[in-house]
Every structure is written in structure tokens, then in C-alpha cells.
N, C-alpha and C positions, 0 to 999 in steps of 0.2 A: 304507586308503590314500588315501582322499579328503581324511583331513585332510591327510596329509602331503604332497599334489599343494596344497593351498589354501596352507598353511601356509609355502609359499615366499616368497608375495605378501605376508603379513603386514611392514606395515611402522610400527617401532616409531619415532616418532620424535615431537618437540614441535611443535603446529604454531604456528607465530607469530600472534599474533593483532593486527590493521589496526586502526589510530586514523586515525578517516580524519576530516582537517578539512576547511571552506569549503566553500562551495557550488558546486549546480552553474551555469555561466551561458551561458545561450543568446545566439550573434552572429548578429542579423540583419542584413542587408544594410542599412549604412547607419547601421548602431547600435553604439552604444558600450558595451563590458561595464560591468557594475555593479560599481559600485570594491567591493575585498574589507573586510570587517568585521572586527572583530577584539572580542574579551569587554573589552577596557581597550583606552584611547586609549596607554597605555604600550608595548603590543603592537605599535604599530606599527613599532618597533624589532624589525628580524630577531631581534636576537640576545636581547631581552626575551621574544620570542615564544617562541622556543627554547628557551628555561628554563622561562617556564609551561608549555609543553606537556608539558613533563618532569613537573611540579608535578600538570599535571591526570591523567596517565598514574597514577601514587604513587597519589592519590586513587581511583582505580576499580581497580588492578590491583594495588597492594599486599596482602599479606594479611591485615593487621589494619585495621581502619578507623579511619579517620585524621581526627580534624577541621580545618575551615577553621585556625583556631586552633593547633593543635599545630604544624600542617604549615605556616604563617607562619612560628614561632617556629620550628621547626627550619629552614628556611631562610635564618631572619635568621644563627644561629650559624654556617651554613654559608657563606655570605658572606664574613663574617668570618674565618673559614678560609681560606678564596679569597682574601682579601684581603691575610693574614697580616698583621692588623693589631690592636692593644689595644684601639682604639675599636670601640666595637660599632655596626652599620649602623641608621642610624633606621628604625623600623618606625612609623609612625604609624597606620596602620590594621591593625591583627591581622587581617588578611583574607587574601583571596587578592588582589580588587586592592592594598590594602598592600603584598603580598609584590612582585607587576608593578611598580609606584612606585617600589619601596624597590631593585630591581633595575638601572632604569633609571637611576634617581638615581647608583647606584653605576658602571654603565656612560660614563653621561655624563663619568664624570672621567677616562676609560681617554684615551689620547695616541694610539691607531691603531686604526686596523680589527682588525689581530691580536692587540693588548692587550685590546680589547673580546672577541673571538673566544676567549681563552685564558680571560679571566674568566668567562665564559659557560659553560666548558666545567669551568672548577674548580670552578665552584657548585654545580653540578650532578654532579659526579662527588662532592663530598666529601657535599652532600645521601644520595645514593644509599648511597655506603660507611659511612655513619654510621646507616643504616636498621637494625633489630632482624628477624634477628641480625646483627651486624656485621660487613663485609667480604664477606657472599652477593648486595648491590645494588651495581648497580654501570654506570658508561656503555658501551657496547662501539660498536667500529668495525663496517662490514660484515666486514669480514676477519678481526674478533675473533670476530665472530658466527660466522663458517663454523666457527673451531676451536672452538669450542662448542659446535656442532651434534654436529661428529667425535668431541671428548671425550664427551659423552653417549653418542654413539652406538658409543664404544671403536674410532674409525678414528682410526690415525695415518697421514695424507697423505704422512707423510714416508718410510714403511715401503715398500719394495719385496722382495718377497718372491724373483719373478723375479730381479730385480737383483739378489739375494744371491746366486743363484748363476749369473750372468752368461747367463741367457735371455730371451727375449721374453715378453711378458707373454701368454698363453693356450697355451705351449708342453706339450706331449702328458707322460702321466706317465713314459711311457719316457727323453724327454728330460729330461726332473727328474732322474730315477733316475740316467742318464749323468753328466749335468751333476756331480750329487753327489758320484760314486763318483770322479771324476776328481780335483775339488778337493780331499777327502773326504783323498786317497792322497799329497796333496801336502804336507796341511797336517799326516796325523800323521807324518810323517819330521823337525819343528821342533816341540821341547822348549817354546817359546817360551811365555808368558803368552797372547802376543795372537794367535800361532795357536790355541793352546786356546780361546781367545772365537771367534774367524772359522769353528771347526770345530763349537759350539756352537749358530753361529747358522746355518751349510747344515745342520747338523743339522736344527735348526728348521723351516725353509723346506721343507726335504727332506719333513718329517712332515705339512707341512700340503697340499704342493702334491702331493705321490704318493700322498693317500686322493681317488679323486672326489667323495666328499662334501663334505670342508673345502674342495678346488681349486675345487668348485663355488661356494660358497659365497661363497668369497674373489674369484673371478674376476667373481661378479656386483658385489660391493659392498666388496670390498678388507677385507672384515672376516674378523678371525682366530677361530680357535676359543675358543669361549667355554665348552665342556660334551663331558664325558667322562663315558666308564662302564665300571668294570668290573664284577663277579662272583664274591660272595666266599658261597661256599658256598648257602644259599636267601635271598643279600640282594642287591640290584640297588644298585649307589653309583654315582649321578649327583653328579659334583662341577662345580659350575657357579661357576668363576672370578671373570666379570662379565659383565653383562646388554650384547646386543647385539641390533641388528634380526633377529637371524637366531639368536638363544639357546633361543627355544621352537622349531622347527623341529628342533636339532640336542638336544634333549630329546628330544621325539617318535621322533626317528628311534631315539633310542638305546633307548628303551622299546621300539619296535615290534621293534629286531634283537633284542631280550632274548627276546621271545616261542617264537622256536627255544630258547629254553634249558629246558629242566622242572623243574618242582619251586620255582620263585621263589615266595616270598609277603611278603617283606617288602622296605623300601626307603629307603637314606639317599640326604637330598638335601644335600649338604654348600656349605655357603655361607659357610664361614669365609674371610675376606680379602675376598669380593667386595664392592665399592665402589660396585656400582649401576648404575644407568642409566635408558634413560627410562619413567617410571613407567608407561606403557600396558601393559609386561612383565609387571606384576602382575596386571592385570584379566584378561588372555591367559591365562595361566600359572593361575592359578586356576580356571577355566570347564574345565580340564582333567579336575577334579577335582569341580566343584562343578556343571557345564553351564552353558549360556550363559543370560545377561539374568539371574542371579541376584545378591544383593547380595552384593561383594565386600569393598569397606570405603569408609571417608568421608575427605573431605579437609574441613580447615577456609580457610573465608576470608571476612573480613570479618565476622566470626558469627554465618555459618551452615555446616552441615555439609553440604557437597554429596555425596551418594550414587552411588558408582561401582558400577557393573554389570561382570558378567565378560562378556567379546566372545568367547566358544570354546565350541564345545560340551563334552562330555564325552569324555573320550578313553577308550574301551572296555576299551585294554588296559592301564591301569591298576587294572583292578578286581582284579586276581589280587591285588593288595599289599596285604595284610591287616594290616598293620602298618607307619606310617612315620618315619622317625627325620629332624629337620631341625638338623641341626649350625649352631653360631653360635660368634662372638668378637666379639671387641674393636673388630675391623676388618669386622664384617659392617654396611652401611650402607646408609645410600636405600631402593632401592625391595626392595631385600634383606630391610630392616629391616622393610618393608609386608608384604613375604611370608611371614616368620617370624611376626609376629604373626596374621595371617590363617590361618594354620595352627593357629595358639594357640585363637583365637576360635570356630574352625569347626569344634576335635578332629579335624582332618584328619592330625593329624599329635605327635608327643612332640618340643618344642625342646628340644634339650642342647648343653649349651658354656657360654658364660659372655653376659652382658649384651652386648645389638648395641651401638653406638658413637654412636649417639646424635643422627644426621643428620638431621632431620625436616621438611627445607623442600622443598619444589617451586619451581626456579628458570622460567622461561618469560622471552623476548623481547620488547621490544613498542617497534615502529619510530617515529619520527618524523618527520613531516613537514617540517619546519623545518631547510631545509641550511643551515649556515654554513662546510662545506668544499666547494668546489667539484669537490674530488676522492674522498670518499667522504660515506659518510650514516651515521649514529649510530642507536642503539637503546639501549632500559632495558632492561637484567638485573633483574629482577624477582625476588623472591622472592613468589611467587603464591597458594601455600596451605602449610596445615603438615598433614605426615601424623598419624596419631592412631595410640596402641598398642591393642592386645586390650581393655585396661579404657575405652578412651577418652581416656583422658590421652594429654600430646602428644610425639610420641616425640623430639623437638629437645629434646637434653640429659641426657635420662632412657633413650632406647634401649628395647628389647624386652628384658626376662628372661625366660631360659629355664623350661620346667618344671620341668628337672634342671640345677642348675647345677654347674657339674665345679669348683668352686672346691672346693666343701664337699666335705671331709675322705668324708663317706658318700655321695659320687654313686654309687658303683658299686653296693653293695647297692641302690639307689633304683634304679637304671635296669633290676635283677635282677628288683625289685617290679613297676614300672611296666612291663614289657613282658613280652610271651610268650615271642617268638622266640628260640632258643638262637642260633641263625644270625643274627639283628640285633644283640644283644646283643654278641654278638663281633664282628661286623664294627664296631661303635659305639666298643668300643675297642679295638680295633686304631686304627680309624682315627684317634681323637685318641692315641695312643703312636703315631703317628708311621710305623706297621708297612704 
């Protein structure tokens, strides 16, 4: 129970990492601050500075490493883009001050402060979107940042759950249960399309807000159930949708209610369609299995392979499952895709289904100092590291293959082979027929 009291606090999320520039300058009485410095005399243009800083951010936090050189020349074309012009922008020094010059140069011809402010802001963005892979870099607002955080985090802002069925937000389950049965009684007397949606979704709200565990869950941090379980003979099926701050928690729980049950020994973890989220989920989620501070898996960046450890202990009452099945498709991705393989690597587990989908980047934020809106501040979307499969190879593109892939005409003899359990075996297909 100790985990499951810690394991509320577990909070899964990306943390932004500070580019902090200038120094610091001491006012004494009487004394004048020391004028600010800048790396090029080009920089002393706002809106010059605010593109290299962009420029220098790429270079330390990108994931491939990038030279002065490459990263000149792909700024020059992206200019050029910005410019939406034939002529390509003189670069006379392939540098990085080059790039500042060759920036400046091009600003100087801008007609207003908001001509300069837009070009500053298209150089940089189409820099960013034209980074490998393409379309995952990219500029964001604060306000873009927040749904970013939410998307990762699977919270839509926009969702009221309460609101669906017209109560207050921490309203008792009794009142859910009312609230429900009333609407509930109104909406099925209409045939209609769109009362069968409106009835679908107090449906929804109904299911989440009248268990105390989701209500809890959701009332703390507005996030929806991510992980279910039922009980299909001697096998435990954990189907886990998509990774949220609160995904290992409602795992745990469902492991531990499992425990009143006898006779379980084996366990699918079914991960088909889930889309991911923030990769800390993996390191957690494994240490379940593995104990904590063990090696989990590597990210690459820059190259070298950075070495992630799992953050969990072992969780006890996983030990009864003597057998575990981890489902996968087309649509299983991100940190989904890190977990499948790690199961792969570790023999933790039998992958069946078909190839993950092939997502292999790690996005991260990273702000900038350099305002040129007076009403909001800008940040790089980054793409930071690339995850690696079970062999090592990099799973952007390629995906995780299963052990058993259900494509092939003999999965089923093969998964009859490969596993003991009469009761996994079936639960395994059952659950990909759909049953």
C-alpha cells in the first residue's frame, strides 16, 4: 500500500530546461550598469539576437549535432524561405557570426518594426520545421507551450466533465448518479443522432465521476482514465489507452484489486492505439517490474547514448504473473513504443501484434530570452533525443517488432509454442478477435 499512497505524487511530466543569458550586474550607489555584451556586434539588433539565440539553442539541444557550418547553410535556405524570394541571402562567412550578418543584412531592408518582427519570426520557424524529422521542430507561443504540456500530458482544458452533466465541479457521487439518471431519462425518449451522442457522453462523465478512484483522480488533475482491467479466466488484461501523470498509479491500483482474485498467473498489457506520452512513464512503469535505479533503456543525443534508470521500486504483487503478453499495432507509439521494447530486451515479457508505428523522437521545450512581442514570449520545440529499439537501432521509422507478429498466416501455432498458459493464450486471442 505504500506504493499506492506515494504513487499519487508521481508526477510525470517534461520539465523545461532555462537558456539563461547576460550577466549578472551589480548597482552601486552612484554607478552606472555595464553596458550588456553581445557574441556579434550584429546582435545588437533585438530581433538579430532573437534568431541566434534560437540558432545557439538547435546547437546544444538539438539531437543530432550540428555544425557551425551545416547550421549557417541551413539558415541561409531558411531565410530565403522567409523571404519567399529566388535570390538566395549572401552568407559570406559559413559561420555562426555569418549567419548574425547575413541576418541583419536581411532585416535592415525590412520597412517596420513588424516587417522586421515577422521576418525574425519566419526564419526561425521555417529553420526549426525543416529540422530532421520534419515538421516535430518547431517555434511555439507561451500559450502554444501550455497545450503542449496538456497534449503530452492527455488533459484537454477544454473537457468538463462536471459540465456534462450540468454540476459543480467536486460534486458528491450521489449527485453524478442523480444528475445522470435525470438527463439519462430525457435524452433516451429522442430517436435523434445527437441525443444518442449527448447520452453517450453523461454516459462517459457518469463512468468516470461515480468510481472514487477516476473522480479522484480527475478532480485532482482534470485527467481522464487512462487504464483498465478485467479478468479473463487465470489472466489479468491491463489495457492501457494512453500514458497520463496518473497511468502508473491506476495500473497499480488495478494490480493490487486483482489480488482478491485466485488463481491469476499470467497478464496482458495491451497497448494497441496508445499514442504515448511523457516518456518519464517508461522509467516509472518499468522499475515495477525490474526495481528501482536499474538500467531501463538509452536515449540518443548528440552521440551519445544517455543511460536512463527506472525511478520505482518493484511492485510485489506483480510477482504471481508468471507469464506476460504485451499487445502492439500500427498505432502503438512514443513512449509506448520504449515500453514494448523494453519488455522485448528484458524477457519481461512475449510482444504480439504487429510492428509499433514508428515514433522515435523525444520533443522537450526550451525558452528564450529575447522578447520581440510585448505580449507573449516564444520557446523552441525541440526535438531532443531519439529513442533506440531492443537491438539498438533507432525506433523513428522502423518501430518495435513484435516477437509474434499476427500478420503471419502461423501466429497462432507460434504463440501455442511460445507460451505455457492455456488461459493467456486465449485471453491473447480473444482479445485481438475483437471478443
Amino acid at each position: 500500500m505504500r506504493f499506492l499512497r506515494s504513487a499519487r505524487f508521481l508526477a510525470v511530466a517534461i520539465v523545461a530546461v532555462a537558456i539563461s543569458l547576460g550577466a549578472y550586474a551589480y548597482f552601486a550607489k552612484g554607478e552606472e550598469a555595464a553596458a550588456p555584451s553581445y557574441k556579434t556586434e550584429a546582435e545588437k539588433d533585438l530581433f538579430v539576437r532573437f534568431v541566434m539565440e534560437g540558432y545557439d539553442s538547435i546547437m546544444e539541444n538539438y539531437w543530432a549535432k550540428t555544425s557551425e557550418k551545416d547550421l549557417a547553410n541551413h539558415f541561409q535556405l531558411s531565410l530565403q524561405k522567409a523571404q519567399n524570394s529566388i535570390l538566395m541571402p549572401v552568407l559570406a562567412n559559413i559561420s555562426r557570426s555569418g549567419t548574425a550578418a547575413m541576418i541583419e543584412a536581411a532585416l535592415s531592408a525590412a520597412t517596420s518594426t513588424d516587417a522586421k518582427k515577422r521576418l525574425a519570426l519566419d526564419t526561425l520557424n521555417v529553420a526549426l520545421y525543416n529540422l530532421e524529422p520534419v515538421g516535430r521542430n518547431g517555434l511555439l507561443s507561451q500559450t502554444q507551450e501550455t497545450a503542449f504540456r496538456e497534449d503530452v500530458a492527455n488533459v484537454d482544458s477544454s473537457k468538463d466533465l462536471y459540465e456534462d452533466l450540468g454540476l459543480k465541479k467536486g460534486a458528491s457521487e450521489e449527485e453524478v448518479r442523480l444528475a445522470y439518471e435525470a438527463k439519462a431519462e430525457a435524452l433516451l425518449s429522442d430517436p435523434s443522432p445527437e441525443a444518442k451522442e449527448k447520452l453517450e457522453k453523461i454516459a462517459y462523465a457518469k463512468s468516470v465521476l461515480a468510481d472514487p478512484n477516476t473522480k479522484d483522480l480527475y478532480d485532482e488533475a482534470k485527467i481522464e482514465p487512462t487504464a483498465s482491467k478485467s479478468v479473463y479466466g487465470k489472466t489479468l488484461y491491463m489495457k492501457i489507452d494512453r500514458i497520463s501523470p496518473t497511468t502508473l498509479l491506476e495500473f497499480a491500483r488495478g494490480v493490487y484489486a486483482a489480488t482478491t482474485t485466485p488463481g491469476l498467473d499470467s497478464m496482458i498489457i495491451d497497448l494497441r492505439g496508445n499514442l504515448g506520452g511523457a516518456l518519464d512513464f517508461a522509467a516509472a512503469f518499468l522499475g515495477l517490474f525490474l526495481g528501482q535505479n536499474q538500467y531501463a533503456f538509452d536515449l540518443f543525443h548528440q552521440g551519445d547514448y544517455e543511460v536512463q534508470r527506472t525511478s520505482q521500486p518493484r511492485f510485489p504483487e506483480l510477482s504471481r504473473y508468471k507469464e506476460i503478453a504485451v499487445l502492439t499495432d500500427g498505432m502503438t507509439q512514443s513512449t509506448a513504443e520504449v515500453t514494448a521494447a523494453a519488455f522485448k530486451r528484458f524477457k519481461l515479457g512475449t510482444v504480439i501484434g504487429e510492428p509499433t508505428r514508428g515514433w522515435g523522437t523525444v520533443e522537450n521545450t526550451f525558452p528564450l530570452q529575447s522578447t520581440v512581442d510585448e505580449k507573449d514570449k516564444y520557446l523552441l520545440l525541440l526535438v531532443h533525443s531519439i529513442t533506440l529499439r531492443d537491438d539498438g537501432g533507432p525506433v523513428e521509422g522502423r518501430g518495435v517488432d513484435p516477437d509474434i507478429d499476427t500478420r503471419n498466416p502461423s501466429w497462432s501455432s507460434e504463440l501455442s509454442s511460445k507460451i505455457d498458459s492455456s488461459s493467456l493464450v486465449k485471453a491473447v486471442k480473444d482479445a485481438l478477435s475483437g471478443r
